[in-house]
C-alpha positions as CSV (number, residue, x, y, z in Angstrom):
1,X,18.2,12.0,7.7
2,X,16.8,12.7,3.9
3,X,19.1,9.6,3.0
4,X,18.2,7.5,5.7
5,X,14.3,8.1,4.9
6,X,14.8,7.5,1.5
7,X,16.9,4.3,1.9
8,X,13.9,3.2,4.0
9,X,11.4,3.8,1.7
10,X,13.5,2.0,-1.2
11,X,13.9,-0.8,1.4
12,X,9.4,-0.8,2.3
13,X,9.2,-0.4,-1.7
14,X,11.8,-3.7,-2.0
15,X,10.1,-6.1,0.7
16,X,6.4,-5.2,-0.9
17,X,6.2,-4.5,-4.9
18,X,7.3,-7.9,-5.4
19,X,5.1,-9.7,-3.2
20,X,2.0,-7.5,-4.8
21,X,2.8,-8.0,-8.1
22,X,3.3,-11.8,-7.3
23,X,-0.2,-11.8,-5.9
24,X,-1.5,-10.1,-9.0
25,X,0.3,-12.9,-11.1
26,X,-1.3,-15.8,-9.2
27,X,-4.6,-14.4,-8.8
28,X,-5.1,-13.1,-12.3
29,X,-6.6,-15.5,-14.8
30,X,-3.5,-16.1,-18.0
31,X,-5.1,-13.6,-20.9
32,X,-6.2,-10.8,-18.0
33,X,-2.9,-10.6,-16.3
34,X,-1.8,-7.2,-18.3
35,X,-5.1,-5.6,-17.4
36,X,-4.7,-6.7,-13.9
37,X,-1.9,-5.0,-13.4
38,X,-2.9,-2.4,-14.9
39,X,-5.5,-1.8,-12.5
40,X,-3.4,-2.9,-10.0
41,X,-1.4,0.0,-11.2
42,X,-4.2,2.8,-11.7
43,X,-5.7,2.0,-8.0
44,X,-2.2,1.9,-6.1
45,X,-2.1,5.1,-7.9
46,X,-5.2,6.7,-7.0
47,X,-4.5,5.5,-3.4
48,X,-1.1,7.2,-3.0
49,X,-3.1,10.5,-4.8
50,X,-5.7,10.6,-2.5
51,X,-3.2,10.0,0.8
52,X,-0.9,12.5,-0.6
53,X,-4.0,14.9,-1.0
54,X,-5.5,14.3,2.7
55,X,-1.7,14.6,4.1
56,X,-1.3,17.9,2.7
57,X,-4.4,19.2,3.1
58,X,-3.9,18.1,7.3
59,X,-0.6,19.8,7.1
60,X,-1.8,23.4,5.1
61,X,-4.5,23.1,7.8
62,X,-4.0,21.6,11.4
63,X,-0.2,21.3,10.8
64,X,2.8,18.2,10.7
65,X,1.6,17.0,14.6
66,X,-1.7,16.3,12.8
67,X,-0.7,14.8,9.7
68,X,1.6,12.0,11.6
69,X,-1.1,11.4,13.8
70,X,-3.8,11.1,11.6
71,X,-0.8,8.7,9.7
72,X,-0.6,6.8,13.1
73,X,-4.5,6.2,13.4
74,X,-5.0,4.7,9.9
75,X,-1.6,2.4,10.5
76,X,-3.5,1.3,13.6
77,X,-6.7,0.6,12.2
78,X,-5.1,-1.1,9.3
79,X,-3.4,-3.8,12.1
80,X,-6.5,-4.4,13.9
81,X,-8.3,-4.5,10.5
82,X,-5.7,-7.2,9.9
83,X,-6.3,-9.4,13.2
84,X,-9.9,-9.2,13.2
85,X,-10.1,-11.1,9.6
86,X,-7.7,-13.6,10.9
87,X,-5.9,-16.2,9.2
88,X,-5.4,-15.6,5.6
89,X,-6.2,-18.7,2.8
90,X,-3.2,-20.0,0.9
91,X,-3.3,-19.0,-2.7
92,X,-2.4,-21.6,-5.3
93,X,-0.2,-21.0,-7.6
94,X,0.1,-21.7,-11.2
95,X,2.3,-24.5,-12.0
């Protein structure tokens, strides 16, 4: 099971990094790309910190049943957080 988890999470770090740091490319202006991904990097960062910090804390506190639910929840309300702004714009690329 530890293989198959990790496999899966090398598979979800695969199908997104590339697209995110393609979005960074094309949205960042030519002489601020470095420092966009830079704070690309430092606020994915913080983000996984402060997950990893509110999963724990669930855990020490409530217990696992908590944690995955709470984990559940924020999944949902990401998707409807999704649908409700509807259609995304096309970026343009850089030629």
């Amino acid at each position: 099971m530890l293989f198959l988890g990790i496999g899966l999470w090398g598979l979800h770090m695969g199908l997104t990094q590339g697209v995110l740091a393609a979005l960074v490319a094309a949205m960042a202006p030519e002489h601020l790309r470095g420092s966009a991904f830079g704070l690309f990097g430092l606020i994915t960062g913080l983000a996984a910190l402060g997950a990893s910090v509110l999963a724990g804390t669930l855990w020490d506190i409530i217990g696992p049943t908590a944690t995955f639910a709470a984990g559940a929840c924020l999944a949902v309300a990401a998707l409807a957080g999704f649908l409700l702004l509807g259609k995304p714009q096309k970026v343009a690329a850089e030629p």
